[in-house]
VOPAGU-2260 file (C-alpha; in pm, 1 decimal, decimal comma):
REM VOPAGU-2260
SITE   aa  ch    i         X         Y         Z
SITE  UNK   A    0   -5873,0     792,1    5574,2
SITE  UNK   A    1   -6159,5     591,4    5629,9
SITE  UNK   A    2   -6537,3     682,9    5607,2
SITE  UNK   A    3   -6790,1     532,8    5753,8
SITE  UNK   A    4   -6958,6     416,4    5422,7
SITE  UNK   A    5   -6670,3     204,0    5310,1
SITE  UNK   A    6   -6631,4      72,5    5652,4
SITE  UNK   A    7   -6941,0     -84,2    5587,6
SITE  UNK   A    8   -6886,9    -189,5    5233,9
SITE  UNK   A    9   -6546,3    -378,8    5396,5
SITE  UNK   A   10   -6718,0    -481,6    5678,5
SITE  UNK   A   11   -7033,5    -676,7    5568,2
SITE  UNK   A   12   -6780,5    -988,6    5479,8
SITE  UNK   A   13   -6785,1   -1192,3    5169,0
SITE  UNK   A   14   -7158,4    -990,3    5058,7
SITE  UNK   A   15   -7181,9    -821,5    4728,0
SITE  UNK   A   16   -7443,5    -576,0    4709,9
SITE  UNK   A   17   -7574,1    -484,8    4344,2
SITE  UNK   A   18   -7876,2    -425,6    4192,8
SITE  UNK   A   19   -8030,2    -728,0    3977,4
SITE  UNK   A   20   -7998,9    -658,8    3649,9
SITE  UNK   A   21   -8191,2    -907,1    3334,0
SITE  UNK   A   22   -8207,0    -845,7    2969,6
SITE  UNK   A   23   -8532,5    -690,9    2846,8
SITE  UNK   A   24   -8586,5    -847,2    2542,6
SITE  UNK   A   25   -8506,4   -1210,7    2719,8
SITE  UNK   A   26   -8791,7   -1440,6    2767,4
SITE  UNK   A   27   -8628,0   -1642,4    3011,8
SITE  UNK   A   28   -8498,5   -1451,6    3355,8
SITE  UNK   A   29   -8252,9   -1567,8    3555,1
SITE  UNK   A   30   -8225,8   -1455,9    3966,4
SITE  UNK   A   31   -7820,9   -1512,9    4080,6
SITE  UNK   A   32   -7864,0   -1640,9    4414,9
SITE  UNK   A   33   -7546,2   -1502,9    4515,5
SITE  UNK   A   34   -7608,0   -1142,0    4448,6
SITE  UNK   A   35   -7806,9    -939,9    4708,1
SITE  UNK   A   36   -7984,9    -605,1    4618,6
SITE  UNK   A   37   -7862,1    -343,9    4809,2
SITE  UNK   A   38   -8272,7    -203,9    4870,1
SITE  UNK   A   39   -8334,9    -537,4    5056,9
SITE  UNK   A   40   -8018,1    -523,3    5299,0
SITE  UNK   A   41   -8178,3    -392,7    5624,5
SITE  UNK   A   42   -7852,1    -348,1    5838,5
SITE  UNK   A   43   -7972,1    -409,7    6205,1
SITE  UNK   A   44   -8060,7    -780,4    6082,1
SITE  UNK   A   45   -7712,9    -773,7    6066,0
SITE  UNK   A   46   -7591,4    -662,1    6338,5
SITE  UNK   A   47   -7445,4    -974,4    6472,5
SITE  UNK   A   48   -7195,4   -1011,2    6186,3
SITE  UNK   A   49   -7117,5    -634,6    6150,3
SITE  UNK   A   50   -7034,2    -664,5    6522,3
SITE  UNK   A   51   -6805,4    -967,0    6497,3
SITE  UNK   A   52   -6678,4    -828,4    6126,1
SITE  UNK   A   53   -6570,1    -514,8    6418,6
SITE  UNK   A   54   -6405,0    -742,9    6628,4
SITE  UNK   A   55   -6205,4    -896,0    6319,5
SITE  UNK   A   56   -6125,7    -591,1    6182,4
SITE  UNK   A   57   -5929,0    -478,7    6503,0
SITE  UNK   A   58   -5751,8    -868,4    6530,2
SITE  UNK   A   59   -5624,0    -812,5    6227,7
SITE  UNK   A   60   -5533,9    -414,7    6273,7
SITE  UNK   A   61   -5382,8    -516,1    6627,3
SITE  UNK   A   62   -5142,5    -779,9    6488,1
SITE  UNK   A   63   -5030,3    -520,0    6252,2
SITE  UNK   A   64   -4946,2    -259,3    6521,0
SITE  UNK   A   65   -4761,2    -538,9    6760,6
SITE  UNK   A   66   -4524,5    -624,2    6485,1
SITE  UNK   A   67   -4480,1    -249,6    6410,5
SITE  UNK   A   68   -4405,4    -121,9    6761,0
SITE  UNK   A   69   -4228,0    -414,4    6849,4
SITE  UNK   A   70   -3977,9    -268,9    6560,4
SITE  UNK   A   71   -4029,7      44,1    6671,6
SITE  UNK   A   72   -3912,5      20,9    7032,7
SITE  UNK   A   73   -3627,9    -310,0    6991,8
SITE  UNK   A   74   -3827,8    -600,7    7092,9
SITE  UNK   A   75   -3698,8    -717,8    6765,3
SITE  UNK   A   76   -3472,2    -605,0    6517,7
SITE  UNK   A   77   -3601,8    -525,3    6156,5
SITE  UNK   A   78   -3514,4    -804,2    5919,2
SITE  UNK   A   79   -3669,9    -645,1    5747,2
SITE  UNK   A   80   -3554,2    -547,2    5346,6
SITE  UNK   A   81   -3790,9    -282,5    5308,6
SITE  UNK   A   82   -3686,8      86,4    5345,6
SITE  UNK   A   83   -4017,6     224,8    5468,4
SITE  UNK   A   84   -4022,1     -72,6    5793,1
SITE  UNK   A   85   -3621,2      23,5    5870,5
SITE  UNK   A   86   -3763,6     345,4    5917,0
SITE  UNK   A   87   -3943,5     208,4    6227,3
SITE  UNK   A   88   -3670,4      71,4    6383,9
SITE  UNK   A   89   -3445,7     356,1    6374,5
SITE  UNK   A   90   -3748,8     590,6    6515,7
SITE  UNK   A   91   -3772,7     859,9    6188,8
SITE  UNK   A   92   -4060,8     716,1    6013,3
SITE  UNK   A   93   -4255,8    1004,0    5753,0
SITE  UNK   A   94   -4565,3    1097,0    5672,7
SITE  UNK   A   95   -4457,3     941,0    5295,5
SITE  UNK   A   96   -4420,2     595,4    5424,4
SITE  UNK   A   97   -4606,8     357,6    5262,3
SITE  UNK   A   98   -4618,7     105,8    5535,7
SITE  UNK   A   99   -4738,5     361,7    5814,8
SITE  UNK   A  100   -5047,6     391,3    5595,5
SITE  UNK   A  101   -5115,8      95,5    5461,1
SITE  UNK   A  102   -5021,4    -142,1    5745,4
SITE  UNK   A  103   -5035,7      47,3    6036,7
SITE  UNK   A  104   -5277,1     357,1    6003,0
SITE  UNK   A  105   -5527,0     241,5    5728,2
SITE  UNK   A  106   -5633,6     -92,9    5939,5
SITE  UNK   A  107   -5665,1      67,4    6303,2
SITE  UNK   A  108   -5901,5     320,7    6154,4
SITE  UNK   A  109   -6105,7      41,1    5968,8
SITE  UNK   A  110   -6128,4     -82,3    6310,4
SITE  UNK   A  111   -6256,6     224,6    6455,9
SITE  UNK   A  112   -6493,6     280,9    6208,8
SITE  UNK   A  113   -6656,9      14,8    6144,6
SITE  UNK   A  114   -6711,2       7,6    6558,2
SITE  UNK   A  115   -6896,7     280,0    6514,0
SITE  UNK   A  116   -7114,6     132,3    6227,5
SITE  UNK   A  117   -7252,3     -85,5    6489,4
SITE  UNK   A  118   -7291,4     178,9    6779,0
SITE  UNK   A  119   -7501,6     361,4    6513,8
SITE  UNK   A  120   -7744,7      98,8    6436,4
SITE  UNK   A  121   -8094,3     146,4    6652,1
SITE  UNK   A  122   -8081,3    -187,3    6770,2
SITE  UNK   A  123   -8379,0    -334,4    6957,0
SITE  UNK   A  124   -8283,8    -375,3    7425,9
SITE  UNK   A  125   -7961,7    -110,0    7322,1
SITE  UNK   A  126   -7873,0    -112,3    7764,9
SITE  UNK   A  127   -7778,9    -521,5    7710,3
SITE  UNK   A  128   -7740,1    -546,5    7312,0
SITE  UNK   A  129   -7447,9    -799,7    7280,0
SITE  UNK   A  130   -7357,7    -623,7    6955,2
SITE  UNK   A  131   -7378,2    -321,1    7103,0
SITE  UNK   A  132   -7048,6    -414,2    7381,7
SITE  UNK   A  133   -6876,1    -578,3    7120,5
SITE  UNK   A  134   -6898,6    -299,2    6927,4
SITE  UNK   A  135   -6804,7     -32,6    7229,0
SITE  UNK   A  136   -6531,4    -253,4    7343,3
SITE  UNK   A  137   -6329,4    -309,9    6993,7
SITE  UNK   A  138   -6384,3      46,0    6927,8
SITE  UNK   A  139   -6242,3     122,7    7248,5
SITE  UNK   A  140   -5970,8     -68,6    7209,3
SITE  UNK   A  141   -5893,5     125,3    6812,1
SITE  UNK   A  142   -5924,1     432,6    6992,7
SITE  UNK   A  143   -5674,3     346,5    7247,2
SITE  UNK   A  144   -5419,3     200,4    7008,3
SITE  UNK   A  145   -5444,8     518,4    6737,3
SITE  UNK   A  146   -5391,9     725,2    7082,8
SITE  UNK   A  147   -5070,2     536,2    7268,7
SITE  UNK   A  148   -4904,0     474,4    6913,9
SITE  UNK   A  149   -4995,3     778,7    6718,3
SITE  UNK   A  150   -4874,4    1099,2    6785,5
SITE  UNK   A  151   -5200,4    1208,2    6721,9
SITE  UNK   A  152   -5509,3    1070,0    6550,0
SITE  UNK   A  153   -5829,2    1150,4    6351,6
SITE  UNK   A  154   -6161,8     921,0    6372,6
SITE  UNK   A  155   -6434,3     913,2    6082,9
SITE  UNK   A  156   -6287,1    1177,9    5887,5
SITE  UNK   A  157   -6306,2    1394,3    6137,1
SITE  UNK   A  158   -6086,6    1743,6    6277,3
SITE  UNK   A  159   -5722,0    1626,9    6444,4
SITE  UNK   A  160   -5763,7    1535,9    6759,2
SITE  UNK   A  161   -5465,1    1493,0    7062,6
SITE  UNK   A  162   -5318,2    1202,6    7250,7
SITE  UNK   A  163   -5566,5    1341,2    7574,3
SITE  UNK   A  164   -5921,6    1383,2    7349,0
SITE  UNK   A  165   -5842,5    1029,4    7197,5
SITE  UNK   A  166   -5777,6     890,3    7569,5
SITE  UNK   A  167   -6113,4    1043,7    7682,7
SITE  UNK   A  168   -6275,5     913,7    7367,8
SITE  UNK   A  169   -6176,0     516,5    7443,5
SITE  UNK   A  170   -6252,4     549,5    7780,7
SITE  UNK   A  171   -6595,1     680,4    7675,2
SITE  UNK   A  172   -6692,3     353,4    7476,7
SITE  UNK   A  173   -6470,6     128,1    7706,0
SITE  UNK   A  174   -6748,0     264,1    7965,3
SITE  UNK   A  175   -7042,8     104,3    7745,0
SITE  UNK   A  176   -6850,3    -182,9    7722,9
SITE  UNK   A  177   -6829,2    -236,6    8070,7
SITE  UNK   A  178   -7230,9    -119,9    8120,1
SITE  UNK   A  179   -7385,4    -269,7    7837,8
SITE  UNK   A  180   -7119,4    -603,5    7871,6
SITE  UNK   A  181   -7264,9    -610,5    8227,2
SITE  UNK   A  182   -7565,1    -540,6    8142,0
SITE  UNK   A  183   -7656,8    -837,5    7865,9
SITE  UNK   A  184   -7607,9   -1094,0    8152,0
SITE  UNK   A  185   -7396,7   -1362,3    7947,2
SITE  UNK   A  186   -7062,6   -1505,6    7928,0
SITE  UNK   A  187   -6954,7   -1332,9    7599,1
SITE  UNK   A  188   -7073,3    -976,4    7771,7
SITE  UNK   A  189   -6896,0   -1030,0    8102,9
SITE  UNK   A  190   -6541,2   -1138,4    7879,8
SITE  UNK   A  191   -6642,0    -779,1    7702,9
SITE  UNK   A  192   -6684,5    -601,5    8014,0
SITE  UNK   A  193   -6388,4    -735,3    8178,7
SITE  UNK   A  194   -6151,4    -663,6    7894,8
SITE  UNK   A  195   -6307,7    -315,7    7878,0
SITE  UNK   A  196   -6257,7    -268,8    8257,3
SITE  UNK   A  197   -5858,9    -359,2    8128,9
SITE  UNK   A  198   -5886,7    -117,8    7842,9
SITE  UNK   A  199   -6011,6     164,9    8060,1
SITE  UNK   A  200   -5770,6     154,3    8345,9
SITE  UNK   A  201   -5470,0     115,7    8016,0
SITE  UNK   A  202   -5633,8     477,8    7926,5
SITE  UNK   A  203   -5683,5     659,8    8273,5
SITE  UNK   A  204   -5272,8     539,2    8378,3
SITE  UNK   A  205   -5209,5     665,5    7987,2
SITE  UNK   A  206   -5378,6    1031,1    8112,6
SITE  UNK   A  207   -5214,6    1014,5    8364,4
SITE  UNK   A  208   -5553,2     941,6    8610,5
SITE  UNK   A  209   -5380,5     681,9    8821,5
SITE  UNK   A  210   -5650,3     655,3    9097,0
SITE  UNK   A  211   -5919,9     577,5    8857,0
SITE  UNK   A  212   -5692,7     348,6    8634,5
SITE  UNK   A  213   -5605,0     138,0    9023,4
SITE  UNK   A  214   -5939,4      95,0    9053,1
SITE  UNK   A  215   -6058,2     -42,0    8727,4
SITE  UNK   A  216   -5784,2    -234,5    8769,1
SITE  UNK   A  217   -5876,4    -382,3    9088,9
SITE  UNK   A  218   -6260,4    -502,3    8928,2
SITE  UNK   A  219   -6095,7    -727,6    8713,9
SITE  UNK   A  220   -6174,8   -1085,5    8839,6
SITE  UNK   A  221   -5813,2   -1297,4    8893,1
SITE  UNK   A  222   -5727,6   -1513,8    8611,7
SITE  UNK   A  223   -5900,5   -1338,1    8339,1
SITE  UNK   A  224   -5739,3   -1300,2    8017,6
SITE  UNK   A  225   -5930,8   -1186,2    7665,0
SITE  UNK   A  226   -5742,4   -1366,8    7382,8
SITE  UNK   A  227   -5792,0   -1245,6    6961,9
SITE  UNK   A  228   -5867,0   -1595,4    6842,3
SITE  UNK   A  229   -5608,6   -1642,5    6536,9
SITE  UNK   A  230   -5674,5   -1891,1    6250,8
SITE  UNK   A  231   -5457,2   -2056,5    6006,6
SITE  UNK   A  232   -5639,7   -2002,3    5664,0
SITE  UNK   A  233   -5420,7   -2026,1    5354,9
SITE  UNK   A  234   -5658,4   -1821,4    5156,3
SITE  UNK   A  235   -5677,1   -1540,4    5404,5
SITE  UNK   A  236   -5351,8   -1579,6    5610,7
SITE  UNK   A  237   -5263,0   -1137,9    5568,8
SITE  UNK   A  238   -5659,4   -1079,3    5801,2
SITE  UNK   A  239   -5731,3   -1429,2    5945,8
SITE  UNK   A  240   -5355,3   -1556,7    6117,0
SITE  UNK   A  241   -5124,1   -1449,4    6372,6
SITE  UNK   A  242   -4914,1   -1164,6    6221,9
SITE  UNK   A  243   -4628,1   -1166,1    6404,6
SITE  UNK   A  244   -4559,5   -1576,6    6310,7
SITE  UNK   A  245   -4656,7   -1437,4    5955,0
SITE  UNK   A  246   -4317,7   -1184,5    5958,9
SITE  UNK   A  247   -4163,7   -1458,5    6132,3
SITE  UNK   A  248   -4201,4   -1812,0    5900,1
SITE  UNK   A  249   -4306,5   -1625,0    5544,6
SITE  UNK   A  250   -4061,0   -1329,5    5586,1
SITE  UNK   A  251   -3799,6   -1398,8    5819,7
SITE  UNK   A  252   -3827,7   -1037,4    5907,4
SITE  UNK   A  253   -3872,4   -1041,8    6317,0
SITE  UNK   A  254   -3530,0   -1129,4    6444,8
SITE  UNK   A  255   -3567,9   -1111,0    6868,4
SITE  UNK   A  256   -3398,4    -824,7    6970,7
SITE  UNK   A  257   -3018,9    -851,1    7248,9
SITE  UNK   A  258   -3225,4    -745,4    7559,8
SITE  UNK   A  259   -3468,9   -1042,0    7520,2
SITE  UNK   A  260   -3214,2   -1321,2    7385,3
SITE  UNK   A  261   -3200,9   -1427,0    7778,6
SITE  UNK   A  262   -3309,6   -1747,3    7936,1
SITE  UNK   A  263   -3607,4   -1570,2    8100,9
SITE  UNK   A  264   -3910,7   -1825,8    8013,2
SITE  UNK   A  265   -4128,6   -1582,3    7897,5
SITE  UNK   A  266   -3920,9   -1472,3    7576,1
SITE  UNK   A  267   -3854,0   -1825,7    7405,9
SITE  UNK   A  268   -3620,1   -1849,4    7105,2
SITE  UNK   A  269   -3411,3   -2053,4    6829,8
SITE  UNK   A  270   -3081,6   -1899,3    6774,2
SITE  UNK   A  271   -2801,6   -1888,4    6480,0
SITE  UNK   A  272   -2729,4   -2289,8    6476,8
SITE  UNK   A  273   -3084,2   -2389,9    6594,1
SITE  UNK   A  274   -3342,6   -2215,6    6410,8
SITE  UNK   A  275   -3390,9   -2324,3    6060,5
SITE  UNK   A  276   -3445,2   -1974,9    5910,7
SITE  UNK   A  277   -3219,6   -1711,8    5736,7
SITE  UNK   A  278   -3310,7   -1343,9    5798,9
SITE  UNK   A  279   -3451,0   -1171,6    5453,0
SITE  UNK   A  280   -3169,0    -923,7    5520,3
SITE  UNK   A  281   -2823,4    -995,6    5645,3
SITE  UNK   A  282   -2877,4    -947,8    6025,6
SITE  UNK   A  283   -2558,6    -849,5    6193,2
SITE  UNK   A  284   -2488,4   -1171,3    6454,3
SITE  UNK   A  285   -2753,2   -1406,2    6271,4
SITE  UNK   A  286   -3099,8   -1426,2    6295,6
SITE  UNK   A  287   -3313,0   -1479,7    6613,9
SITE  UNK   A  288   -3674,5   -1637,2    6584,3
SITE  UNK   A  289   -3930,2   -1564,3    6791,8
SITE  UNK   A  290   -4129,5   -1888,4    6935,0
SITE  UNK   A  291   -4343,4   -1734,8    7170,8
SITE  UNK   A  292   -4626,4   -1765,6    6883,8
SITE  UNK   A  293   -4561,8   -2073,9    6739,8
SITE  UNK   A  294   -4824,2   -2081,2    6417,4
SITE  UNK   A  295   -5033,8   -1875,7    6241,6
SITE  UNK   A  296   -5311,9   -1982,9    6430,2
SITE  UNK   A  297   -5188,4   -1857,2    6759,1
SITE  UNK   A  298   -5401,8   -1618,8    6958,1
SITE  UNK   A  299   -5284,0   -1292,6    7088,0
SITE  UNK   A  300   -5348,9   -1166,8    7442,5
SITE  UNK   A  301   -5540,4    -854,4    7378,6
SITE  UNK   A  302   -5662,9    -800,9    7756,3
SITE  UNK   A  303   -5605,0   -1000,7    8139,3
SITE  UNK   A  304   -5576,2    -974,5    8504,1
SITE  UNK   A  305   -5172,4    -974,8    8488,5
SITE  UNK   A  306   -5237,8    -645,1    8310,3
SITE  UNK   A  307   -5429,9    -511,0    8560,3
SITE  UNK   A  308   -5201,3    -608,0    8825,0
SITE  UNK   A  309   -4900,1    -409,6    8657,7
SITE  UNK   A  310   -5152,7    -104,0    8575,1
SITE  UNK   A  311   -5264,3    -112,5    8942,6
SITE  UNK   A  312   -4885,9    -129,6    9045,5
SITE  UNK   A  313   -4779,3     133,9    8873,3
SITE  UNK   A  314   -4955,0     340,8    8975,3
SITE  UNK   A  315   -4867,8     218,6    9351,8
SITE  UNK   A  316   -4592,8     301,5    9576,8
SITE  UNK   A  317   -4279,3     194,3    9586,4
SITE  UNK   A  318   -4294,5     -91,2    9834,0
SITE  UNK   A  319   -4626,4    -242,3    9624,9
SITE  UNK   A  320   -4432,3    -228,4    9317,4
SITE  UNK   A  321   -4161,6    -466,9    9472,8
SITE  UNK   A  322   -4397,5    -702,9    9625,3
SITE  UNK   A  323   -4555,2    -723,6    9258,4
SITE  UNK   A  324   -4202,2    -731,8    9093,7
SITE  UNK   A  325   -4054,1    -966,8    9309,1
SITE  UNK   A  326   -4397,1   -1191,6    9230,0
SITE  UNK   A  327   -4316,0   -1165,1    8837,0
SITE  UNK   A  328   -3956,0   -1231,5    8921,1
SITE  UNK   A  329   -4026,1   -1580,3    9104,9
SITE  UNK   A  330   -4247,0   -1685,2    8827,2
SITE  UNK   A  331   -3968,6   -1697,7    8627,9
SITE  UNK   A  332   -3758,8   -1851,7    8841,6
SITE  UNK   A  333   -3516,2   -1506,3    8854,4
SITE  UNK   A  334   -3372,3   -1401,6    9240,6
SITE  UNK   A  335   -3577,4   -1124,7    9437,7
SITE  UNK   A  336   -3510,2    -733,7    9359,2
SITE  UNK   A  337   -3418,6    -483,4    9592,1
SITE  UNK   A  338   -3583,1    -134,8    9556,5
SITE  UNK   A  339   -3340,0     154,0    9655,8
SITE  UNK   A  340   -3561,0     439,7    9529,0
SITE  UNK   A  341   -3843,2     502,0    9296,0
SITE  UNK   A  342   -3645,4     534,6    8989,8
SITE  UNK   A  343   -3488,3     205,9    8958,5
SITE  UNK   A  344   -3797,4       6,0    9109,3
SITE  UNK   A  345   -4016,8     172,3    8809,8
SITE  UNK   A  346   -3717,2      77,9    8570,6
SITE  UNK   A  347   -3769,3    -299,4    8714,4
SITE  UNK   A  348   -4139,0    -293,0    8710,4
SITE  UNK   A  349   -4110,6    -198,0    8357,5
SITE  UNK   A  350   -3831,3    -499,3    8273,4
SITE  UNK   A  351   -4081,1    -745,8    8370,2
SITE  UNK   A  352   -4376,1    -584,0    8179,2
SITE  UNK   A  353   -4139,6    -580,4    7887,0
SITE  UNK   A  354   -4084,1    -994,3    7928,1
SITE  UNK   A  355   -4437,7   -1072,0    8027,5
SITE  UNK   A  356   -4593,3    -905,1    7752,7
SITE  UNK   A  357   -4345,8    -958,0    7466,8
SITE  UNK   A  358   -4445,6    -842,1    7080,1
SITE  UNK   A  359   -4826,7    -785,1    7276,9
SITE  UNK   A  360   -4862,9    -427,0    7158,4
SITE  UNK   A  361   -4794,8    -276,9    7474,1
SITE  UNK   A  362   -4446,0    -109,7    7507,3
SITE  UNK   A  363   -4512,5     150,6    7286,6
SITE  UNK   A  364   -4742,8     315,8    7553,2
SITE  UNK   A  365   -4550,3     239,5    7825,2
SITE  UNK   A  366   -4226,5     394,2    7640,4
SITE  UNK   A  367   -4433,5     700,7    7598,6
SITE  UNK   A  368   -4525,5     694,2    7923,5
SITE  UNK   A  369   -4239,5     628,7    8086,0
SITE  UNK   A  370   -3965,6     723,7    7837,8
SITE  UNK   A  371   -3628,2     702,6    8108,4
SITE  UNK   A  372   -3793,6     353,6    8248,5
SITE  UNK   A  373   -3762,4     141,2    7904,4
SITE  UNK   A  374   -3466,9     -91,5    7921,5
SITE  UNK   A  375   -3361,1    -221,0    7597,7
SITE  UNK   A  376   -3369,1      84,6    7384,3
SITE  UNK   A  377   -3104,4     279,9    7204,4
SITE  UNK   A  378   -3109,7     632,8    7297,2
SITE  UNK   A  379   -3180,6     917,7    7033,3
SITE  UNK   A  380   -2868,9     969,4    6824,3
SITE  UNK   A  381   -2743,8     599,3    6871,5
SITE  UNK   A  382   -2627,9     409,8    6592,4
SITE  UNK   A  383   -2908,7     141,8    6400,8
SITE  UNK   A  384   -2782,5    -213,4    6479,4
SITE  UNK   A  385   -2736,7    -271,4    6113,6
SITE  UNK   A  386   -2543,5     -16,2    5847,0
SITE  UNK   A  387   -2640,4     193,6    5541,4
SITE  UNK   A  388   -2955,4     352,6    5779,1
SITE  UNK   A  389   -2947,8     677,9    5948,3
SITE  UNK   A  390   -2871,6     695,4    6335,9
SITE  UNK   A  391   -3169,1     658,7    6560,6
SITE  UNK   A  392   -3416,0     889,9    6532,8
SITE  UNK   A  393   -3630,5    1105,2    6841,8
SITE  UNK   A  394   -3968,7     946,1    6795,8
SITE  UNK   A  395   -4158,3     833,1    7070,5
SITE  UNK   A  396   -4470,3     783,8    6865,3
SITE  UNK   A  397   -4585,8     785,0    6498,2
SITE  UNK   A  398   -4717,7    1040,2    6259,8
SITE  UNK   A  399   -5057,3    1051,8    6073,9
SITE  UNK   A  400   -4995,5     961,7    5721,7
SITE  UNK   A  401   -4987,4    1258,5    5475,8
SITE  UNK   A  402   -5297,1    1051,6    5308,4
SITE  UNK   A  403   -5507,1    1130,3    5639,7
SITE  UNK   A  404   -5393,5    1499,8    5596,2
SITE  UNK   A  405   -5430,4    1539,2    5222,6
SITE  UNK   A  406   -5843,9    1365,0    5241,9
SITE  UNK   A  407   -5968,3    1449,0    5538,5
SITE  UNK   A  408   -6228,6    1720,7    5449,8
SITE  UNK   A  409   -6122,9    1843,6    5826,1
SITE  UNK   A  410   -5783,5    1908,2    5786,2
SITE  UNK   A  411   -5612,0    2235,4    5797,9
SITE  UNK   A  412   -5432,6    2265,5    5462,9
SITE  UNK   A  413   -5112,7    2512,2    5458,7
């Protein structure tokens, strides 16, 4: 559980705020420059670095919950040795697990809240505020990532609230992004806008509102994408680099699951034989490394057009899907599809999604969405690819951490 207070704390990088404190009796007083007093910190001078702080927070919470669901539904195979990440790959993951709280659930609500630190502030032109997009748009984007991957969620310490009130919630500050993005009449706000137009029509097709998702969809310019800019700093690799080349170079621990190990061009890999690392578990069949992120300063599509175009095909017809298909298909060089009914053409529209947008954080809604339409993963009851685990579990999403329940003031106790 995270409260707004030590959002902030977290938040306001790198500053230590203290009290100055001399001796008495000393005749000589010395100020440390590098100490702030808490009584002089007047937030709203600061809202430009609690905003991007915001942004950071949610890069480094989203790279978390890519590698997690892309465990979670086969887009890799845990290589994992630990017990409590297993548990994601073979769907029965517990309120105990250490990793769902720490790695998963603690970050994404970091991100949320210290969002809303910014939207808080009384900030000075608050229509066209920059910091107040930024702010909208990454806290958006928590929202919508707590509600596609969670089963359900809780925000600020606040009462449990369902996959539907945390859809309605994103789209609420995914609509100031777009306004006040608009609004501020710069490049930075229109890229905010634009990947908030992307966010919103992700949560209308989530609830299910596929007229309003097709045409948020369709006010996204062509060729926009919204990349989380990754950098490779030694000293802060775990917040700062691409998480997914992290679990792939310092743990060996993301081996790329059967249904991707194709020659499809957007799922690139070194196999048993040509990549130079060794699985930190004995993967059955050798170990498969991911290349599509090549360093740990490789950004991570958070937002684009293509997106769009799949949300705004979806929720199409059947002959629109296969003119968009059959688009994705030629791009990567694969022969045309032919729809026979709506079934199999959603199946299909869902294979490419699952190739264009590879470890990107997105199957785990769609797979909730549209749970018979997900190629590539073992049915409930199936057995785990590797043995000593328990068969594969029913999950379709994850629960709240039994931290969450036991703090939050909100929560029901039995």
């Amino acid at each position: 559980m995270i409260s707004i207070r030590s959002a902030v704390a977290r938040t306001m990088a790198g500053a230590v705020l203290a009290t100055s404190v001399a001796c008495s009796d000393s005749f000589v007083q010395v100020t440390n420059p590098d100490v702030i007093d808490a009584a002089t910190v007047d937030p709203s001078s600061g809202a430009t670095t609690l905003a991007l702080s915001a942004q950071q927070n949610f890069a480094t919470a989203y790279g978390w919950l890519s590698l997690y669901s892309g465990w979670f539904t086969e887009e890799a195979n845990v290589a994992d040795t630990f017990p409590t990440r297993n548990e994601f790959g073979f769907r029965l993951i517990t309120d105990l697990n250490t990793s769902l709280n720490g790695d998963v659930w603690r970050p994404i609500s970091l991100a949320a809240a210290s969002a809303k630190t910014v939207m808080d502030l009384d900030l000075p032109n608050p229509t066209s505020n920059i910091n107040y997009a930024r702010a909208a748009t990454f806290r958006g984007f928590s929202i919508l990532m707590i509600a596609t991957d969670f089963c359900t969620g809780a925000l600020s310490s606040g009462p449990e609230l369902t996959t539907a009130q945390l859809l309605d919630s994103a789209i609420v500050y995914f609509s100031k992004g777009v306004d006040i993005g608009k609004a501020a009449a710069s490049t930075d706000g229109t890229a905010l806008a634009n990947a908030s137009l992307v966010g919103r029509a992700r949560a209308k097709l989530q609830k299910g509102d596929k007229a309003g998702a097709a045409a948020d969809a369709a006010q996204v310019p062509a060729g926009f994408t919204y990349d989380l800019r990754m950098t490779d700093d030694l000293s802060s690799r775990t917040r700062l680099s691409n998480r997914i080349y992290q679990f792939t170079f310092d743990r060996s621990s993301i081996s790329v699951a059967p249904f991707y190990r194709t020659n499809d061009p957007r799922v690139t890999y070194k196999g048993p034989g040509v990549t130079k690392l060794t699985g930190q578990d004995a993967v059955p069949g050798g170990f498969y490394e991911q290349s599509k992120f090549p360093s740990f300063a490789s950004s991570m599509r958070l937002a684009s057009k293509l997106e769009a175009d799949y949300i705004a095909a979806e929720a199409s017809d059947v002959a629109a899907q296969t003119v968009f298909i059959n688009a994705r298909r030629a791009s990567a060089g694969l022969a045309p599809f032919v729809a026979t009914d709506a079934a199999s053409t959603l199946k299909e529209l869902m294979t490419q999604k699952a190739f264009d947008f590879y470890l990107e954080g997105k199957r785990l809604a769609d797979f909730r969405r549209n749970p018979a339409a997900i190629p590539g993963i073992t049915p409930a009851g199936g057995t785990y690819f590797k043995p000593g685990y328990a068969n594969v579990g029913n999950q379709t999403c994850y629960p709240l951490p039994k931290t969450e329940r036991d703090n939050n003031p909100n929560f029901k106790t039995n």
